[in-house]
C-alpha positions as CSV (number, residue, x, y, z in Angstrom):
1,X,111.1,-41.3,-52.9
2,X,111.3,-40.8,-56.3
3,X,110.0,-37.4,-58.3
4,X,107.0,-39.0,-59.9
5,X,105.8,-40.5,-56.5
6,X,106.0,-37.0,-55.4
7,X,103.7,-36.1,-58.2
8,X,101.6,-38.6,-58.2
9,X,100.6,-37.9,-53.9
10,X,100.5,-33.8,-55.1
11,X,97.9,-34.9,-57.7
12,X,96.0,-37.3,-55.5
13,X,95.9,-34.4,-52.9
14,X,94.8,-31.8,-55.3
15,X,92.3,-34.5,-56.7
16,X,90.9,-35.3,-53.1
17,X,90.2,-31.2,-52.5
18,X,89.0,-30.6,-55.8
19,X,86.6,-33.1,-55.3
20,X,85.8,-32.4,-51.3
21,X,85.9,-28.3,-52.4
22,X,82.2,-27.4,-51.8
23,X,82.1,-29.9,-48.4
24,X,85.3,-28.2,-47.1
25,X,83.5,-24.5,-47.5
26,X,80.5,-25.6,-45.9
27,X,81.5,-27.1,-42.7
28,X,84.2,-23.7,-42.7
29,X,80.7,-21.6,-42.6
30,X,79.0,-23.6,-40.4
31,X,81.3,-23.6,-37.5
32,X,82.1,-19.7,-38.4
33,X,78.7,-19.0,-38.0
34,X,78.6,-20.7,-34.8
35,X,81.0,-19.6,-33.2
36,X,80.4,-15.6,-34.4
37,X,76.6,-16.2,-32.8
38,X,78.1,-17.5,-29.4
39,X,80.5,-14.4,-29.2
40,X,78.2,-11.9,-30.6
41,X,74.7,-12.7,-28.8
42,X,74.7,-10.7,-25.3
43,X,72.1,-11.4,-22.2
44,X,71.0,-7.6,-23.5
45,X,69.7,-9.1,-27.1
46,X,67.6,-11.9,-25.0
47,X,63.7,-11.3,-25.0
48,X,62.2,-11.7,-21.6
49,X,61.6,-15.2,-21.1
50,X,62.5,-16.8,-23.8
51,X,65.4,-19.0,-22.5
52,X,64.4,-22.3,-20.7
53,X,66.0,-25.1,-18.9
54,X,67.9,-26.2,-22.3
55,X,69.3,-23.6,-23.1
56,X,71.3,-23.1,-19.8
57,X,74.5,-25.2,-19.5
58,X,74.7,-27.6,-16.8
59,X,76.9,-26.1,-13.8
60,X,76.9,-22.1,-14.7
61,X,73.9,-20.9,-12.3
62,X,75.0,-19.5,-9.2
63,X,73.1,-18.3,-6.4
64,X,73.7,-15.0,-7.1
65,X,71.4,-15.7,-10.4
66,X,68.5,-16.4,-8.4
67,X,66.9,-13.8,-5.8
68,X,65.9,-14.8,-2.1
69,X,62.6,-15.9,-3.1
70,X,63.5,-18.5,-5.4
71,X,65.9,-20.1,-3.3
72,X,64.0,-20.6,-0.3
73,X,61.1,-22.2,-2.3
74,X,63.6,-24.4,-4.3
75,X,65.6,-25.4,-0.4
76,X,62.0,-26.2,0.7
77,X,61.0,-28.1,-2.4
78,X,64.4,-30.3,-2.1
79,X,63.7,-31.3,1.7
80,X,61.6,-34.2,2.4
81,X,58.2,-33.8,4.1
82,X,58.1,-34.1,7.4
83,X,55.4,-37.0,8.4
84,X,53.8,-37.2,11.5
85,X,54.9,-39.4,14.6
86,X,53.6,-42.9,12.8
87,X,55.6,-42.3,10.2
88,X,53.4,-42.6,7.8
């Protein structure tokens, strides 16, 4: 490639960020932020009872989470009622 093809993709690059600057710094912050909350924010800086059923991730609740209680009322309320002999 010839020098002033080299130039001429420099200055289109430089052009392109120039213009793009302001965007670039932005979605930089954003996901900085982010990602600073999700490693900073402990279980210990959690109010009582303000997480819900969002907020967990699908998959990462063990039994150990839950105590005895909980778990038998949530085994009975995931087996089917018993009917009577008639079925019905």
């Amino acid at each position: 490639m010839c020098r002033t093809g080299r130039w001429s993709i420099v200055a289109a690059m430089l052009k392109h960020l120039r213009s793009n600057l302001v965007a670039y710094l932005a979605l930089f912050v954003a996901l900085g932020g982010t990602s600073y909350a999700a490693v900073t924010v402990t279980g210990s800086q959690v109010k009582d009872s303000t997480l819900t059923g969002r907020d967990v991730r699908d998959g990462t609740l063990t039994a150990r989470d839950f105590n005895t209680a909980q778990l038998r009322r949530a085994v009975a309320a995931a087996m089917p009622r018993q009917t009577g002999a008639g079925g019905g």
